[in-house]
C-alpha positions as CSV (number, residue, x, y, z in Angstrom):
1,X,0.0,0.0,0.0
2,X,1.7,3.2,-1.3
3,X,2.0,5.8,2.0
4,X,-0.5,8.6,2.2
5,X,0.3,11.4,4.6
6,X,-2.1,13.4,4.3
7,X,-4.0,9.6,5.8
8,X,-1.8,10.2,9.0
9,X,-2.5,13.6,9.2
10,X,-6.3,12.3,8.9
11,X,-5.4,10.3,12.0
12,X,-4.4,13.7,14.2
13,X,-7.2,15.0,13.5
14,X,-9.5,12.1,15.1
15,X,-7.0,11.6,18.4
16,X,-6.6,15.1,18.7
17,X,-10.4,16.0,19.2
18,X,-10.6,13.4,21.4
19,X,-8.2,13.7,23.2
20,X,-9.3,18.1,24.6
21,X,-12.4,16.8,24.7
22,X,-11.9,14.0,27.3
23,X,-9.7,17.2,28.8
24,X,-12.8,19.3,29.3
25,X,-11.3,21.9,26.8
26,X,-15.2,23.3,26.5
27,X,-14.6,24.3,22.9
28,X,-14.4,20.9,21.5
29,X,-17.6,19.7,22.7
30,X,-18.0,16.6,19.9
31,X,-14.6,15.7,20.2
32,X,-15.9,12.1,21.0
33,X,-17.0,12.4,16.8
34,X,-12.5,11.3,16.3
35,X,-13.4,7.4,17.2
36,X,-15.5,7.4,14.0
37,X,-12.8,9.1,12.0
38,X,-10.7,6.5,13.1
39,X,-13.1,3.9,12.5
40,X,-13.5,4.9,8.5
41,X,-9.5,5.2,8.2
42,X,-9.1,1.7,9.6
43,X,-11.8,0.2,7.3
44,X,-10.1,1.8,4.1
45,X,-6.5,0.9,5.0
46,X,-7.5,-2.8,5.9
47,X,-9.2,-3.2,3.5
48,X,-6.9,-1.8,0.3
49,X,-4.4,-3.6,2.1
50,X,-6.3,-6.8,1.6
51,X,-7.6,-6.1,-1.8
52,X,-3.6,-5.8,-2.8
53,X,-3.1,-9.0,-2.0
54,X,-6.3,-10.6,-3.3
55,X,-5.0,-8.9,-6.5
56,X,-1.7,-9.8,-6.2
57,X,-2.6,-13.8,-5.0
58,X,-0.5,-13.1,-1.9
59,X,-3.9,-13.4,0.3
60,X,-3.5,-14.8,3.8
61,X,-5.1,-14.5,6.8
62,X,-2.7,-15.3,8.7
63,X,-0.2,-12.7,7.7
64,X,-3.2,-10.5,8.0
65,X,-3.4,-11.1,11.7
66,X,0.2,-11.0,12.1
67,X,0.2,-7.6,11.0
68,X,-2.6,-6.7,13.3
69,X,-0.9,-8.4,16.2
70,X,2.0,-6.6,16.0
71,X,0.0,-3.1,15.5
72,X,-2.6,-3.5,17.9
73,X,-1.1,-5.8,21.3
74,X,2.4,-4.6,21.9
75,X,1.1,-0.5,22.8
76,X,-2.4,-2.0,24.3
77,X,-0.4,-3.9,26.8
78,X,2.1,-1.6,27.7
79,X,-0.2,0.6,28.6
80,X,-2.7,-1.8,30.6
81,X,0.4,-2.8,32.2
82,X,1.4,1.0,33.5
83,X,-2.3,1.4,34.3
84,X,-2.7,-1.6,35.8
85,X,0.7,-1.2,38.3
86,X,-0.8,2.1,39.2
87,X,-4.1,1.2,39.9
88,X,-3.0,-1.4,42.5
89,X,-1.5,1.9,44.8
90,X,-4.2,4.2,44.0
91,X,-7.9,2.7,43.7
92,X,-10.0,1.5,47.0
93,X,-11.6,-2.0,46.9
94,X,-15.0,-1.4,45.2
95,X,-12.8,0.9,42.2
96,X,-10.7,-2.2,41.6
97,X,-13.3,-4.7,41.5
98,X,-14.7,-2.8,38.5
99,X,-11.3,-2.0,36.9
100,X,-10.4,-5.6,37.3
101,X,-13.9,-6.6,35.5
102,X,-12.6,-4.6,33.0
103,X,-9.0,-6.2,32.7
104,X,-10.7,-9.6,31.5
105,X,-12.8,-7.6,29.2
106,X,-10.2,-6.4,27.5
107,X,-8.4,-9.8,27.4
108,X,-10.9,-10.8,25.1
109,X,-11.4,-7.6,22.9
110,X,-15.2,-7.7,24.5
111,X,-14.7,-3.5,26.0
112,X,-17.4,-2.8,24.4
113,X,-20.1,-5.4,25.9
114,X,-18.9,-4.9,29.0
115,X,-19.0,-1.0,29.3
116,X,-22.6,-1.2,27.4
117,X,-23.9,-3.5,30.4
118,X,-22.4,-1.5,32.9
119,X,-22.7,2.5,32.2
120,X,-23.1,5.3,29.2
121,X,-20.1,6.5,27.5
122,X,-21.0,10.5,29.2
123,X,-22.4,8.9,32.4
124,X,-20.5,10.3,35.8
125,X,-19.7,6.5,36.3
126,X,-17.6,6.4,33.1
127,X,-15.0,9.2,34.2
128,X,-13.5,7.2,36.8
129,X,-13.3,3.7,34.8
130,X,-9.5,4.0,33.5
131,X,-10.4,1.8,30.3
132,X,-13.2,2.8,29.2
133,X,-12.1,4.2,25.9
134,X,-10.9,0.1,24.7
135,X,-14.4,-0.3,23.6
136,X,-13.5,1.3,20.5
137,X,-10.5,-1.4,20.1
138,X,-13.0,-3.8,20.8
139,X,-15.5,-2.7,18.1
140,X,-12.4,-2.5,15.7
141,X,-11.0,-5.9,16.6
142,X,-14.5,-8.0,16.1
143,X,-14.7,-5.9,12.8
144,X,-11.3,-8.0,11.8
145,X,-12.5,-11.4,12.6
146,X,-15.3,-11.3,9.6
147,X,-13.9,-8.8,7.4
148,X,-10.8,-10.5,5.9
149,X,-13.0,-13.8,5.5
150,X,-16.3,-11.8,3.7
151,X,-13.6,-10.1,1.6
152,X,-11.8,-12.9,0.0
153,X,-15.6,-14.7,-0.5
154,X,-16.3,-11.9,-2.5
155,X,-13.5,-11.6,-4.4
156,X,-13.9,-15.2,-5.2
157,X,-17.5,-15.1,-6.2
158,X,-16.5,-12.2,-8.8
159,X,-16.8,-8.1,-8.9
160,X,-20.4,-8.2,-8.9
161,X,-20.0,-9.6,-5.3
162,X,-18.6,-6.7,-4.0
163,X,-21.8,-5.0,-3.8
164,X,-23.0,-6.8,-0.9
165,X,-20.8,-5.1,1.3
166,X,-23.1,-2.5,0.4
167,X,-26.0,-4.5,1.8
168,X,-23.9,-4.7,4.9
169,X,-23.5,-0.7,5.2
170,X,-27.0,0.0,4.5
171,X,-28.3,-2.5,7.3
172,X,-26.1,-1.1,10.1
173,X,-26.7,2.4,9.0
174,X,-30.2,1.8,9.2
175,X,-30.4,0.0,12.6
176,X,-28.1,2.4,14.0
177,X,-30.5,5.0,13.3
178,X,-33.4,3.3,13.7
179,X,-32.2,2.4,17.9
180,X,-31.4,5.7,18.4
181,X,-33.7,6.8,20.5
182,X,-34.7,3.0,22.0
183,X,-31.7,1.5,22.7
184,X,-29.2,4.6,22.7
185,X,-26.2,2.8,25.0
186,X,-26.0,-0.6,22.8
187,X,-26.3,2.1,19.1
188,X,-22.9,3.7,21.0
189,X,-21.3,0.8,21.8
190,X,-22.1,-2.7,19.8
191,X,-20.7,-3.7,16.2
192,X,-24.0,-4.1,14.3
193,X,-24.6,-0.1,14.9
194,X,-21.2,0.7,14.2
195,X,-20.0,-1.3,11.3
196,X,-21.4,0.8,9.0
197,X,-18.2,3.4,9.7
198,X,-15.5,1.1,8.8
199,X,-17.2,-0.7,5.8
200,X,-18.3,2.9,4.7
201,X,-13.9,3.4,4.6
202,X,-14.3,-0.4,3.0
203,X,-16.2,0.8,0.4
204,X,-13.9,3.6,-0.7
205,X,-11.8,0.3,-1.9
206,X,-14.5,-2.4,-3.3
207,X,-16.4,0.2,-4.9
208,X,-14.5,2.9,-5.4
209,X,-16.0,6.2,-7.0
210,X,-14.6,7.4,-10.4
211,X,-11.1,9.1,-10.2
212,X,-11.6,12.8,-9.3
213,X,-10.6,15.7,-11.5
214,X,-9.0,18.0,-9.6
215,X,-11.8,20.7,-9.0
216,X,-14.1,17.7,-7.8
217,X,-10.7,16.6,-5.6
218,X,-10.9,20.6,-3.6
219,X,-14.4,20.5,-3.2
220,X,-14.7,17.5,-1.9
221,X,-11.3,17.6,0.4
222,X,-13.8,21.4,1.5
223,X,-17.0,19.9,2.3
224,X,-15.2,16.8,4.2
225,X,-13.5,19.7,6.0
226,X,-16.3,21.6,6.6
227,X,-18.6,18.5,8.3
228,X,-15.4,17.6,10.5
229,X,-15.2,20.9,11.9
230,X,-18.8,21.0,12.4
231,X,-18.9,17.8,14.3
232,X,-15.9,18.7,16.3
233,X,-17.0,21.8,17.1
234,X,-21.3,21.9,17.0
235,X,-21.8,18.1,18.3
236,X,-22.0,17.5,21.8
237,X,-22.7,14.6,23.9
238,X,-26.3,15.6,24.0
239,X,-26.1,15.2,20.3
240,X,-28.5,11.5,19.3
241,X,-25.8,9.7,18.5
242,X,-24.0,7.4,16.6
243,X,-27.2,7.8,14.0
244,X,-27.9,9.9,11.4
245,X,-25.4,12.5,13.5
246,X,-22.6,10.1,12.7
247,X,-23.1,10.4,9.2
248,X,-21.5,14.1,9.7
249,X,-17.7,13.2,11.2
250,X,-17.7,10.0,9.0
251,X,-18.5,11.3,5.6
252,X,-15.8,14.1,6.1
253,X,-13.5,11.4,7.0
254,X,-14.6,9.9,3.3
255,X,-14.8,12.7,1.1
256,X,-11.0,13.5,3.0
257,X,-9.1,9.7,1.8
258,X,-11.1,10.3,-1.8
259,X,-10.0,13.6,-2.4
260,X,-6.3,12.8,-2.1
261,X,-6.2,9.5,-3.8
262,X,-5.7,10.8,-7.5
263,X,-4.5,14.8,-6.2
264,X,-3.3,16.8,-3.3
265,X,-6.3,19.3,-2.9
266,X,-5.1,22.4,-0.1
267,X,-7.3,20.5,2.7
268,X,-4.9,17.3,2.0
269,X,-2.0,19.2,1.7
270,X,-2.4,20.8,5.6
271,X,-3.1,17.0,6.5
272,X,0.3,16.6,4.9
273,X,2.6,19.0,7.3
274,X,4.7,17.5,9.0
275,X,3.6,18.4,12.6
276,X,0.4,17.4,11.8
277,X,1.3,13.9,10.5
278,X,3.9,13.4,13.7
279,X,0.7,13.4,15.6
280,X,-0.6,11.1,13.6
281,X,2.0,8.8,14.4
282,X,1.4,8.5,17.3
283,X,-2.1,8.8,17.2
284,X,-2.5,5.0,18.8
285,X,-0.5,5.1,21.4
286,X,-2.0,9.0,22.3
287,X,-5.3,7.4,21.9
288,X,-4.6,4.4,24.8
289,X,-2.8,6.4,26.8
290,X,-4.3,9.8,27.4
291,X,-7.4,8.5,29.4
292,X,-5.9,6.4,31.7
293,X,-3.8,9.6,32.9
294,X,-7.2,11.7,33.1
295,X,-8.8,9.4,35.2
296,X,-5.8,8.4,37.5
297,X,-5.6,12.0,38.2
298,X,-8.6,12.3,39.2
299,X,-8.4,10.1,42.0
300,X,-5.2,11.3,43.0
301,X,-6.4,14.7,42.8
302,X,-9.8,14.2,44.0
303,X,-11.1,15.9,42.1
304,X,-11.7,17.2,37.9
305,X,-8.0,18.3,36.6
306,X,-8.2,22.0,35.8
307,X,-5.8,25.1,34.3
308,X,-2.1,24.1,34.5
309,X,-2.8,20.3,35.9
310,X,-4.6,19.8,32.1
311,X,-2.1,21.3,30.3
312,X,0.4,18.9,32.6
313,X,-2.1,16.0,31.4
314,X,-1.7,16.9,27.4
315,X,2.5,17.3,27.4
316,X,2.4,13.7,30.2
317,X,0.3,12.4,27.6
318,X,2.2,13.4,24.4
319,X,5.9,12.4,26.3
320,X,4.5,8.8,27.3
321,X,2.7,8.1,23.5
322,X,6.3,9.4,21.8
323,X,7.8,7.3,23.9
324,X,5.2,4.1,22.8
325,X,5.6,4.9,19.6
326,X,9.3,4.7,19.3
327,X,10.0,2.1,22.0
328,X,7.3,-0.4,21.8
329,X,5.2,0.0,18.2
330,X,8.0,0.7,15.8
331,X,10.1,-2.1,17.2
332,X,7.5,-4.9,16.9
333,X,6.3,-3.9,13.3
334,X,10.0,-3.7,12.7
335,X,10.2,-7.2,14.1
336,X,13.2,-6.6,16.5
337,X,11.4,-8.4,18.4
338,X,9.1,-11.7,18.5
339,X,10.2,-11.8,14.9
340,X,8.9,-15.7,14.1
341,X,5.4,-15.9,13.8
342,X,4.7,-18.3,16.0
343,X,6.6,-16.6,18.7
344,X,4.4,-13.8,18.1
345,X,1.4,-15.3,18.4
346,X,2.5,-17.7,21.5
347,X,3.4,-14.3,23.2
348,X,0.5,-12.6,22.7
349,X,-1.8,-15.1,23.5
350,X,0.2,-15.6,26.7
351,X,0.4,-11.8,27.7
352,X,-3.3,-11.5,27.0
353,X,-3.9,-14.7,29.3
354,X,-1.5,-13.2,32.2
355,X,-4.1,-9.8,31.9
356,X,-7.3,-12.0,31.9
357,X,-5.5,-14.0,35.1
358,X,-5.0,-10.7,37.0
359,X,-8.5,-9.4,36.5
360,X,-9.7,-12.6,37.9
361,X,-7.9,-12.0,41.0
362,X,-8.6,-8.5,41.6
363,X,-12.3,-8.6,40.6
364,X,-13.0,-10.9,43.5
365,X,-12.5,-8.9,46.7
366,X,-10.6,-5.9,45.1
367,X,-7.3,-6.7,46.7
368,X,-9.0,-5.8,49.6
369,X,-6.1,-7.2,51.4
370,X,-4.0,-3.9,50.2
371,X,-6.8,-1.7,52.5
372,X,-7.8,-3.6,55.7
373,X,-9.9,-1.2,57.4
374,X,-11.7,0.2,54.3
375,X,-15.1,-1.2,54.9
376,X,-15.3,-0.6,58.2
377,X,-14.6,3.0,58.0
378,X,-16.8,4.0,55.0
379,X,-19.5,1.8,55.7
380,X,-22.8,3.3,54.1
381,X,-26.3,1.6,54.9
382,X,-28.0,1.1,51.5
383,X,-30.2,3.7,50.1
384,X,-31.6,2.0,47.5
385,X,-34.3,0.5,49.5
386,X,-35.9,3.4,51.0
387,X,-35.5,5.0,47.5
388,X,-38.3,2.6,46.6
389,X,-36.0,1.1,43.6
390,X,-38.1,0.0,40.7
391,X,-41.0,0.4,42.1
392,X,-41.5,4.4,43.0
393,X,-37.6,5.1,41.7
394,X,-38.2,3.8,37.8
395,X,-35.3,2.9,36.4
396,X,-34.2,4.1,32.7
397,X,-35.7,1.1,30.5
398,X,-39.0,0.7,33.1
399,X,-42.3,2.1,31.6
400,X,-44.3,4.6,33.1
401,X,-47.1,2.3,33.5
402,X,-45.0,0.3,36.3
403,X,-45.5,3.6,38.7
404,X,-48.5,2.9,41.0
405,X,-49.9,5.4,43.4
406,X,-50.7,2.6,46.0
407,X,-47.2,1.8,46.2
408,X,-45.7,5.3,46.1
409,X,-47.9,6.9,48.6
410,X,-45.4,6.3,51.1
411,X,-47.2,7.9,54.4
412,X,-50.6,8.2,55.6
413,X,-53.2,9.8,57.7
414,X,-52.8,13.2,57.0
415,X,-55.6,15.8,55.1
416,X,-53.3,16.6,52.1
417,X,-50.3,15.2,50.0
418,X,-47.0,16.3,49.3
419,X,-45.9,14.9,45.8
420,X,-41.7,14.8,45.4
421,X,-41.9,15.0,41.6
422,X,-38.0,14.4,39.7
423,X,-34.5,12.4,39.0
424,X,-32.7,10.6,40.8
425,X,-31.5,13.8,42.9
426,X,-35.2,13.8,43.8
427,X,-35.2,10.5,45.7
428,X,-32.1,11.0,47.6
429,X,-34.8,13.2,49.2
430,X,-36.9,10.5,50.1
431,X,-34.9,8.7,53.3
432,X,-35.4,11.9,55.0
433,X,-38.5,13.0,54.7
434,X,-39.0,9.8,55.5
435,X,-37.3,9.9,59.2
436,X,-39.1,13.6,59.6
437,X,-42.7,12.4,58.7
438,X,-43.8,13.5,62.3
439,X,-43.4,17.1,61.1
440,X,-44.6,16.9,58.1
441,X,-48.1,17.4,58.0
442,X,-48.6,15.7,54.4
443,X,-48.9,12.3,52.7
444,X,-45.9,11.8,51.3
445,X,-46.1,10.6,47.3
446,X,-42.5,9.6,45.6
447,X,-42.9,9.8,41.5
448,X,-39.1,9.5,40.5
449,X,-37.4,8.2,37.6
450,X,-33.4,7.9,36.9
451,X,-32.0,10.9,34.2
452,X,-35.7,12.2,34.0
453,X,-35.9,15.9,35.3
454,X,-39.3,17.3,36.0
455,X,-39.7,18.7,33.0
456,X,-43.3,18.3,30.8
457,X,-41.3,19.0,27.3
458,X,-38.4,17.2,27.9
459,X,-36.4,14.8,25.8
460,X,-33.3,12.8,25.5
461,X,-32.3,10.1,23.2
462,X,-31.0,8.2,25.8
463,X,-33.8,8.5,27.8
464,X,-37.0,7.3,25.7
465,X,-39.7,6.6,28.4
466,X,-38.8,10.2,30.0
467,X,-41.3,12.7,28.0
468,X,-44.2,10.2,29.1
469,X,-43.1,9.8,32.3
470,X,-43.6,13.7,32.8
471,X,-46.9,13.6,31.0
472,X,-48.5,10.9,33.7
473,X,-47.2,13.3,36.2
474,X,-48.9,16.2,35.3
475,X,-51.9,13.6,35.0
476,X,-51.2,12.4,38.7
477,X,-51.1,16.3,40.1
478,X,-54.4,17.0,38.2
479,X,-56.1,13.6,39.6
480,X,-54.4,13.8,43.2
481,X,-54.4,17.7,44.1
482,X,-51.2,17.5,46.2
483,X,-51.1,20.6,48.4
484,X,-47.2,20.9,47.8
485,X,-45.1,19.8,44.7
486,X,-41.1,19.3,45.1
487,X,-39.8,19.5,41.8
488,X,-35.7,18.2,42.5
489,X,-33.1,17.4,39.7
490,X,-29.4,17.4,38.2
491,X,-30.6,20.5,37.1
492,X,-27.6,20.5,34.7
493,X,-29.2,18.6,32.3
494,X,-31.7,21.3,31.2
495,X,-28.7,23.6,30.7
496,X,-27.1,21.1,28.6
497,X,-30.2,20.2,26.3
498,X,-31.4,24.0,26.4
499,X,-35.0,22.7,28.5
500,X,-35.1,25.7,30.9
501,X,-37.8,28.1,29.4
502,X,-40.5,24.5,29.9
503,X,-39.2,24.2,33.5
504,X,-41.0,27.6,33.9
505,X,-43.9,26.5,31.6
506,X,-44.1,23.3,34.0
507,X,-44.6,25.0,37.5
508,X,-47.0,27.2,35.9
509,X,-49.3,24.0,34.9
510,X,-49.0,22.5,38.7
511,X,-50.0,26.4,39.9
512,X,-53.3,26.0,37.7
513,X,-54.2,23.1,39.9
514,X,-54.3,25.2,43.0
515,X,-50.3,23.3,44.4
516,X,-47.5,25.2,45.5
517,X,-44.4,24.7,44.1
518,X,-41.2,24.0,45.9
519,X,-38.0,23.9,43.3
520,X,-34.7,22.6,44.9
521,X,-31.5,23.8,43.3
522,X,-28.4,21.8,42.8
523,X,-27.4,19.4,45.8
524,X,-23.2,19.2,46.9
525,X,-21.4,17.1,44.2
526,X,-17.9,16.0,44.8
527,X,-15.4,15.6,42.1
528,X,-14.7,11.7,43.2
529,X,-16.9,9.2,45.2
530,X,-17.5,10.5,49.0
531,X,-16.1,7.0,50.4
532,X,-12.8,7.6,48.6
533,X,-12.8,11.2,49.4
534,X,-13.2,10.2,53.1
535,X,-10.6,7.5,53.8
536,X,-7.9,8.7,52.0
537,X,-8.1,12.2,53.9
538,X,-8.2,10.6,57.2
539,X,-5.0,8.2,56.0
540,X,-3.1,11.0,55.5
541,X,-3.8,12.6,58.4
542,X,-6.1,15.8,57.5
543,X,-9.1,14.4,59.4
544,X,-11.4,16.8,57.5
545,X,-15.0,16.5,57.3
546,X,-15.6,18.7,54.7
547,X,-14.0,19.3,51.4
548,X,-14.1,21.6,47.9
549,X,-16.8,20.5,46.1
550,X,-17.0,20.6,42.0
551,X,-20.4,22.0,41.1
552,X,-19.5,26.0,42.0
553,X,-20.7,27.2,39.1
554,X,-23.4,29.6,39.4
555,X,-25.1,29.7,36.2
556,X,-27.5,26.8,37.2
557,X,-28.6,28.9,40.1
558,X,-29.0,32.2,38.0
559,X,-31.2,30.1,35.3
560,X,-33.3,28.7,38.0
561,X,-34.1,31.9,40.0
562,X,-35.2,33.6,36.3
563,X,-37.7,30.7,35.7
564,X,-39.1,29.7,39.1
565,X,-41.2,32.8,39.7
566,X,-44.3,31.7,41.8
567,X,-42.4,28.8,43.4
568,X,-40.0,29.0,46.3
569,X,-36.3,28.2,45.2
570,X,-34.4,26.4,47.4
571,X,-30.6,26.0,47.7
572,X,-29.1,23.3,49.3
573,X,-25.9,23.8,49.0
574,X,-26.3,27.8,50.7
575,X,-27.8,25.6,53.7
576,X,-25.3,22.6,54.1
577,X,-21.7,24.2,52.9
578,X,-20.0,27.4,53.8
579,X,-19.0,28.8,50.2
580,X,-17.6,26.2,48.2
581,X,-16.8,23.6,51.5
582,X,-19.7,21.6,52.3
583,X,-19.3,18.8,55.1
584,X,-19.2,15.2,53.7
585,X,-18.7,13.4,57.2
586,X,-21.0,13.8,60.8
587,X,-20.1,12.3,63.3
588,X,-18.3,9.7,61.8
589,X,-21.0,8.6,59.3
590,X,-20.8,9.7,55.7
591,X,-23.5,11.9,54.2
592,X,-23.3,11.0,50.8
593,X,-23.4,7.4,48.8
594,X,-21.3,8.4,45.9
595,X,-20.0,11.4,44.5
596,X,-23.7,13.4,45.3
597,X,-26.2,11.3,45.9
598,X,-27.1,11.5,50.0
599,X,-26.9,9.0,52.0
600,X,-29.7,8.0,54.8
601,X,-28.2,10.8,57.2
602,X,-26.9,13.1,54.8
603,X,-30.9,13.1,54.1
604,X,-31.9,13.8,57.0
605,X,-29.7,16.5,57.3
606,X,-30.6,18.2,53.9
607,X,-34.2,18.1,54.9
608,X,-34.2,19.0,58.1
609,X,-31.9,22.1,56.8
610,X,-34.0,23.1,54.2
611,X,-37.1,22.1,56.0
612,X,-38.4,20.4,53.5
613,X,-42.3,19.8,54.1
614,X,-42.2,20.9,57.2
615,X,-43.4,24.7,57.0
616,X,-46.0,26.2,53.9
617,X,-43.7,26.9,50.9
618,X,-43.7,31.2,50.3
619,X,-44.2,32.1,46.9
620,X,-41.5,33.6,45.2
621,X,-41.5,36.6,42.8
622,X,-37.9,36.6,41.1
């Protein structure tokens, strides 16, 4: 395969993006969009790679997955190998049970099944799994088990052959679009919904447009431009995605490799510089390592990495992929090393075995061993109980129609109701109105779903059943008459999918029904789970209670108090912290379950602080 550098420079441009956006860097809100990039490079390079020696009669499997070997293992286990070491100093029993769950995973190239079972890409859980981002290795890897098989069938069969790879292109394309909305974590993570990107790459080879003249070569190598930037820039996680949104980062990737096979049109020719092919390079080993580094931070930190610690993160993570690149990728494609095949594979298979072996041993107790006394000093009764689970708490995939008032009318005996209407950050609520039901002189109804703010109008692709759930709510108010309504959230969320001008619109259909309405602003959120936080500040001798927490941003506050006139706006985090310190420890006993969620006390404290229920909500004219 004749070198293309503009093809490496194509590479920057996908590890890059990714790379600021797992950073924070707010400007590059799609920089997730570089996986798909990658995704269409890999199938057009595989795949003219294979159709050269289909030509040529030098076909072999075998070689092929020689060559993948030695690209793909050597940097992957180097650098689960430096993660690994680290996580065994640095992550508590529970966060090495999951990262070891995660070793075997890998083992087997099945990332991307596991992280689909467990979490969401952009869930808060994903920012502290340090390998999260192999499910895109994994995707890649399954890819390669079919692909050279289906391609020498075809080749076989004759030219006409070719076109069922089209068949295979439009089916994923279609399913992926057609699960957006229904089944958004599998569309994100799982092959069928994905193999659409590198067979659309494939395609560029089996079926290959005519040649380009070279006006059609600059306006294409523009408009591929133009959709990467848009993607990299206008996406964001909120975005429906893979889908028809993928469609965007992918084709520009497409129309980029076509415009410079026959010419070097001025987009091409930038992909061409030399500093932005060295990055390139090293794209791979940038890609596996720069994650690990973010979230290792993290829990050393204790928080999100900001100003000079990112930039620190970007030059660590340059330095340490150089150094892959040159030390560990170039010698084993060079074959200074392992150079028999059989060696190679032997190897492999054993190194991959030795990482399966390890997460064996560490997902079954966490090496508790390594922390004695964790347990026993961040024990936290279970909330999920008292939360109602499944039954008053829906989770994402439950319908609406499993909510029953019978169920969720949790006290009784009093003349009216108080309905606590919201997410998750709603039921934490629950526990302690709960334990001060004596001075609360309502019923107490729980309608609760996980991700789902109170919001009538509001939609998320991940989130299907959500928009009804807040329709049978409204139904429930006008059918009940609750005296009081507690709307609660991550109030974020409505920022982030521009929903705040229907949070007014939905406190002023519960007023029509004669309720009050009581909004509670953003709760304390901690930049890493409370239990951590707690035992490793008493270890090293701090014995603080409190700490910085990570949502003191103000805007969410400002947007509430402009659209909650004639409700009464409360603000946790003014009643529990001073400033930006809020306690996370009483009297021994931690108040939160995970990075903001209360626990059973820390409940009872919030609500007895805020005095939730207790005392006729004043109406509030912002």
């Amino acid at each position: 395969m004749k070198y293309r550098a503009d093809i490496d420079g194509l590479r920057a441009c996908a590890v890059l993006p990714v790379v600021l956006f797992h950073m924070g860097i707010p400007a590059v809100r799609g920089g997730f969009v570089g996986v798909d990039v990658f995704f269409v490079i890999s199938g057009y390079v595989i795949s003219t790679r294979l159709f050269e020696e289909l030509n040529s009669g030098r076909f072999s499997i075998i070689d092929f997955y020689e060559r993948r070997v030695r690209r793909i293992f050597p940097a992957l286990l180097f650098i689960v190998a430096l993660t690994a070491a680290v996580a065994v100093f640095l992550l508590l029993p529970p966060q090495m049970i999951d990262f070891s769950d995660s070793l075997v995973a890998s083992a087997f190239f099945s990332s991307n099944f596991f992280f689909w079972k467990q979490s969401g890409y952009f869930d808060i859980a994903s920012a502290f799994r340090p390998l999260l981002h192999l499910w895109s290795l994994a995707v890649e890897e399954q890819f390669y088990i079919f692909m050279p098989v289906a391609m020498y069938a075809a080749y076989a069969l004759g030219s006409r052959w070719r076109l069922i790879f089209w068949t295979g292109f439009l089916a994923s394309l279609g399913l992926s679009v057609a699960v957006t909305n229904t089944a958004p974590s599998a569309n994100f993570f799982l092959l069928p919904t994905r193999a659409w990107e590198l067979l659309l790459g494939a395609l560029l080879v089996l079926t290959p447009p005519p040649p380009a003249n070279r006006m059609v070569a600059e306006a294409c190598g523009t408009i591929g431009a133009m959709l990467l930037i848009y993607s990299i820039f206008y996406l964001n996680e909120d975005t429906p995605f893979p889908g028809a949104n993928a469609l965007y980062p992918c084709v520009g990737a497409a129309l980029l490799i076509y415009s410079g096979t026959s010419y070097s049109p001025f987009f091409n020719r930038v992909l061409s510089l030399r500093p932005v092919v060295f990055f390139g390079l090293i794209s791979y080993s940038l890609y596996l390592v720069h994650w690990p580094l973010i979230v290792l931070s993290r829990y050393c930190l204790m928080r999100n990495p900001r100003g000079n610690e990112v930039v620190l993160l970007i030059v660590g993570s340059v330095a340490l992929a150089v150094f892959s690149y040159k030390f560990v990728e170039i010698p084993f494609r060079r074959r200074e090393f392992a150079r028999r095949r059989r060696t190679l594979f032997a190897q492999g298979a054993g190194a991959m075995a030795v990482v399966a072996m390890v997460g064996l041993a560490g997902a079954q107790s966490g090496l508790a061993w390594r922390f004695p006394d964790f347990e026993e000093r961040t024990a936290i009764p279970r909330t999920a109980e008292q939360w109602r689970a499944g039954v008053c708490f829906l989770g994402t995939k439950q319908s609406p129609e499993q909510w029953h008032l019978d169920r969720c009318t949790l006290t009784r005996g009093n003349s009216g109701d108080i309905l606590l209407w919201g997410d998750s950050f709603a039921a934490h609520y629950v526990p302690g109105l709960l334990a001060n039901e004596r001075t609360i002189p309502y019923n107490i109804i729980e309608y609760t779903s996980a991700g789902c703010p109170p919001v009538i109008k509001y939609q998320s692709y991940s989130l299907p059943n959500c928009q009804q759930f807040n329709k049978g709510a409204i139904e429930l108010i006008e059918k009940v008459k609750p005296r009081i309504v507690i709307l609660s959230a991550r109030w974020e969320l409505l920022l982030n999918h521009g929903f705040f001008a229907e949070l007014k619109e939905t406190i002023d259909r519960i007023r029509s029904t004669g309720a009050k309405v009581v909004v509670i602003g953003p709760s304390p959120e901690f930049g890493i789970d409370v239990r951590s936080l707690a035992y490793w500040l008493h270890n090293d001798g701090q014995g603080s209670s409190s700490w910085q927490i990570s949502n003191t941003d103000p805007t969410i506050n400002e947007y509430l108090r402009r659209t909650t006139d004639g409700a009464t706006l409360l603000d946790p985090i003014a009643a529990l912290c001073r400033g930006n310190i809020c306690p996370y420890e009483k009297e021994g006993r931690l108040l939160y379950g995970d990075y903001g969620h209360y626990s059973i006390e820390g409940s009872e404290v919030a609500v007895r602080a805020l005095r939730l229920g207790m005392t006729p909500p004043e109406t509030s004219t912002n």
